[in-house]
C-alpha positions in Angstrom: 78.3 -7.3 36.0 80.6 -9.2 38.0 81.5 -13.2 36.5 80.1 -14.9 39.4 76.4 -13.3 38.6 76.2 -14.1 35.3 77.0 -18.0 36.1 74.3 -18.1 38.5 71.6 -17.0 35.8 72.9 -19.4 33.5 72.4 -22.1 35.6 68.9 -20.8 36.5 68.0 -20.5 33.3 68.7 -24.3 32.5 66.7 -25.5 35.5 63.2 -23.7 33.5 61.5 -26.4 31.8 61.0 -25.6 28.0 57.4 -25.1 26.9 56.1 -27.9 25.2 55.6 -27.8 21.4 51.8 -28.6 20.1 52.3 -30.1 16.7 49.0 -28.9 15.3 49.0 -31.2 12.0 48.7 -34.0 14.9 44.9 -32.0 15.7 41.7 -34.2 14.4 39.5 -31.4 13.8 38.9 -27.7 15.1 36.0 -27.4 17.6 32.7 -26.9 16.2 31.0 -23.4 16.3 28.4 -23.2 19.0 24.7 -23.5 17.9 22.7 -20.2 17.4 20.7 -18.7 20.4 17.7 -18.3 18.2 15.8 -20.4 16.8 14.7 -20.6 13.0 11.3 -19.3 12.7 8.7 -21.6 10.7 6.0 -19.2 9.5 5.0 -21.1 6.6 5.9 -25.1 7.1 5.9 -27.0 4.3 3.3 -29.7 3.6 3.3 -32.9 1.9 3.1 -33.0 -1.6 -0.1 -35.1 -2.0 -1.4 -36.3 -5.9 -5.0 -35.9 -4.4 -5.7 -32.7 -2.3 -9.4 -33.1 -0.4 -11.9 -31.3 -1.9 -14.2 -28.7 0.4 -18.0 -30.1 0.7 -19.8 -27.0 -0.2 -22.9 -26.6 2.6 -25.6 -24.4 2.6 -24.1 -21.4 4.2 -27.6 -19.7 5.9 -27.4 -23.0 8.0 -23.5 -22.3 8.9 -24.0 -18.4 9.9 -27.7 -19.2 12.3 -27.8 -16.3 14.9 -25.9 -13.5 13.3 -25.9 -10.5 14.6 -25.9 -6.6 14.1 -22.8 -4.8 12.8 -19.9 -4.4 14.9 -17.4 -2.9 13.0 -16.6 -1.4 9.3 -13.4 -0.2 7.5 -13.4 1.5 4.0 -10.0 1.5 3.9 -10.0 5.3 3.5 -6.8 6.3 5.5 -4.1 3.9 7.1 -4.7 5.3 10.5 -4.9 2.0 12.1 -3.1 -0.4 9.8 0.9 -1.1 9.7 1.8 0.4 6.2 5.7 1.4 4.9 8.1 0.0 2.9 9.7 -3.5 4.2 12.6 -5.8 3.2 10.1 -7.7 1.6 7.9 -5.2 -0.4 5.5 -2.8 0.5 2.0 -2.0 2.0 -0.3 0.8 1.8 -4.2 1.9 2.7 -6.0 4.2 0.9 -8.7 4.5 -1.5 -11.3 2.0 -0.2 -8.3 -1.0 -0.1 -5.1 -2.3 2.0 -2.6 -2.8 -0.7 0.1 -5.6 -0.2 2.8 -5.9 -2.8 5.4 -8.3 -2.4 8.4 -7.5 -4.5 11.1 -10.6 -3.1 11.5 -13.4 -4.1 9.7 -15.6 -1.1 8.5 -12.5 0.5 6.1 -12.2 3.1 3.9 -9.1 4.0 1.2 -8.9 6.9 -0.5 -6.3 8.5 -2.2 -5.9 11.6 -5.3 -3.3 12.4 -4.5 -1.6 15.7 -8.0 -1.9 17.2 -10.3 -3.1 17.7 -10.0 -6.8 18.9 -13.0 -9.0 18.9 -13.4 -12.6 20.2 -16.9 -14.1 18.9 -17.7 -12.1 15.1 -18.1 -13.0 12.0 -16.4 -11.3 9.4 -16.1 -10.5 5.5 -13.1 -9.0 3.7 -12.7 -8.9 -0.6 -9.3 -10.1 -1.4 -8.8 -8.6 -5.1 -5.9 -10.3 -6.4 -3.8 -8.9 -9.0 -0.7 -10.2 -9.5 -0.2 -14.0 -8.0 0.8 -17.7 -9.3 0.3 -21.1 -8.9 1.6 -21.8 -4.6 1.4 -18.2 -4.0 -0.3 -17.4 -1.0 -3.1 -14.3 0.8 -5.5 -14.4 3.5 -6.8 -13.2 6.6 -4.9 -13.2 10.2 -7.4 -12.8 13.1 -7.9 -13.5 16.7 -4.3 -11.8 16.8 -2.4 -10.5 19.6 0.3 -9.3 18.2 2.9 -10.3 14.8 3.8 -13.8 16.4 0.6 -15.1 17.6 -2.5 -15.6 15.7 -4.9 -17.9 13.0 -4.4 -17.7 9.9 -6.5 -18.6 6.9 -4.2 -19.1 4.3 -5.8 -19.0 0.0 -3.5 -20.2 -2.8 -3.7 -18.8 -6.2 -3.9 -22.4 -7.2 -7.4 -23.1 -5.2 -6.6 -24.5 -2.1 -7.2 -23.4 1.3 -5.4 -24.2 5.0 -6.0 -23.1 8.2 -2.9 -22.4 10.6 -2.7 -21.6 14.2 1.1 -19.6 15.0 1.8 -18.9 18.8 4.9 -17.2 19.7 6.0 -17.9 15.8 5.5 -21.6 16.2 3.3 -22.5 13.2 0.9 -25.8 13.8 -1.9 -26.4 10.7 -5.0 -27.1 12.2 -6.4 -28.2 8.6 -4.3 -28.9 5.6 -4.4 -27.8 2.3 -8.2 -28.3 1.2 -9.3 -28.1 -2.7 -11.7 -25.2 -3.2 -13.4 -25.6 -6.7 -15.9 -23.1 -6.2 -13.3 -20.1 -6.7 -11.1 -19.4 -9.9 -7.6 -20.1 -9.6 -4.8 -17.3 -10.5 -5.2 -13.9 -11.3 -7.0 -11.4 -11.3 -9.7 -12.6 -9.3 -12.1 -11.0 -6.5 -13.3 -13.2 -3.9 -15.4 -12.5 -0.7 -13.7 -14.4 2.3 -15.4 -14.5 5.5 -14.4 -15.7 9.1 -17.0 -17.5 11.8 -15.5 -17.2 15.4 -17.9 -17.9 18.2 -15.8 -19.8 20.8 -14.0 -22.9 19.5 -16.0 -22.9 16.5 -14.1 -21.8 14.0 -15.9 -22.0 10.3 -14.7 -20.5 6.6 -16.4 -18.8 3.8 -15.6 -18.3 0.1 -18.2 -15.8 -2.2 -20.8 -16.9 0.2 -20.1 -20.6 0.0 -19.2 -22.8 3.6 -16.1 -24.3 2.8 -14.6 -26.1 6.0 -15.0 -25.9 9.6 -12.4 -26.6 12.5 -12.3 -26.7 16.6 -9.5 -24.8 18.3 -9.8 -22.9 21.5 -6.0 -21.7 22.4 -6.7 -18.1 20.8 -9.5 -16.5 22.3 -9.5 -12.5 20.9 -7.4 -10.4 19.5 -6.8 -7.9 16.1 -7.7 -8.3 12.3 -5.0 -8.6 9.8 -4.1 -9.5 6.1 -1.1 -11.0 4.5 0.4 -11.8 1.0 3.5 -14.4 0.5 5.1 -14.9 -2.8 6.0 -18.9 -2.6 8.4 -18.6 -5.2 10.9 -16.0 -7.3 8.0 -13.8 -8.3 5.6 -10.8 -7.2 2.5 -10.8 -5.7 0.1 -8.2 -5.0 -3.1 -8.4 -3.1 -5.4 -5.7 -1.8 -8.3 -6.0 0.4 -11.3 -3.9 1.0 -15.0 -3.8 2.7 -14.5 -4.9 6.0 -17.5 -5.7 7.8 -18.1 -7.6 11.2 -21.1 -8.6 12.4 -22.3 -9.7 16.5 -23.0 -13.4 16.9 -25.9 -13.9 19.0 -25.5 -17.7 21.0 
């Protein structure tokens, strides 16, 4: 390389500005991590710890169910044809044997299943929840009016003896009637109880062994499928199975 070259790039190269040094211990903080996309789904919010709970005002119940009808539907459980059975994360469900069988093995687990047809808007319905493992805030019921895992009512039983009413659309829970006091059915297990579901309209009304226990008025879910659930509320198992499904025609 001839001497007169190699000057030039030399003095080219002194001309380049240096790239400037970012002393990073000079640096507040690193940037915060963007939120999450999705949201956290609520399907059970909590309520209120209250000293008191209402009490349900037990009504004569041939009053509450004027104008019932023939029978619409049955289900004796015998196959799981129509019912979302398997093994989940969170325990396991099967049909069979005259009863849906929900057992909850995780800790703050949460089963539900959904019957595949038919859907029904004004009916009223009975189910026998047999409950055979379940504690204190541990929770069963009845979904209905459902159109699909994210949007339905729920009637929701405790093993304590309360009862709440909850309304989830697109896996937004809002409770249409808090935790109610229901003296009329033994708390814990094992216990049997007959649960039954008025739904003509707005009108929604609830049932325990026969016995009227609270009414509430809520129009945003007009039809849709029967389900059942089971939710352990704390670090143990639950296991609930249901069985005699009958719905009958309201006549208005």
């Amino acid at each position: 390389m001839r001497p007169g070259f190699c000057v030039l790039l030399i003095f080219l190269s002194a001309c380049v500005p240096a790239a400037p040094v970012v002393d990073v211990s000079l640096t507040d903080s690193q940037p915060e991590p963007l939120p999450s996309s999705t949201p956290t789904i609520v399907w059970f919010p909590p309520t209120p710890t209250q000293t008191h709970m209402p009490t349900a005002t037990v009504l004569p119940t041939l009053d509450m169910r004027s104008g019932l009808g023939a029978v619409l539907f049955t289900d004796t459980f015998t196959d799981s044809i129509h019912w979302s059975v398997g093994t989940f994360p969170d325990g396991k469900i099967s049909a069979g044997k005259q009863a849906i069988i929900l057992a909850v093995d995780q800790p703050r687990g949460y089963l539900f299943s959904l019957r595949s047809e038919p859907t029904f808007s004004d009916f009223y319905l009975e189910i026998t929840a047999t409950v055979s493992l379940c504690l204190a805030g541990d929770q069963y019921g009845v979904l209905f009016r459902a159109r699909d895992g994210t949007t339905f009512y729920r009637i929701v039983f405790t093993c304590d003896g309360h009862a709440r009413l909850d309304q989830v659309k697109d896996s937004q829970t809002a409770v249409l009637q808090p935790f109610t006091s229901v003296s009329i059915f033994p708390p814990g297990a094992p216990s049997e109880l007959r649960l039954g579901i008025w739904a003509a309209g707005n009108d929604l009304r609830f049932f325990v062994d026969d016995n009227f226990i609270f009414q509430v008025a809520d129009r945003v879910l007009a039809e849709g499928l029967i389900g059942v659930f089971a939710r352990s509320a704390g670090e143990t198992a639950v296991t609930v199975s249901f069985s005699d499904l009958v719905v009958w025609e309201i006549n208005r």
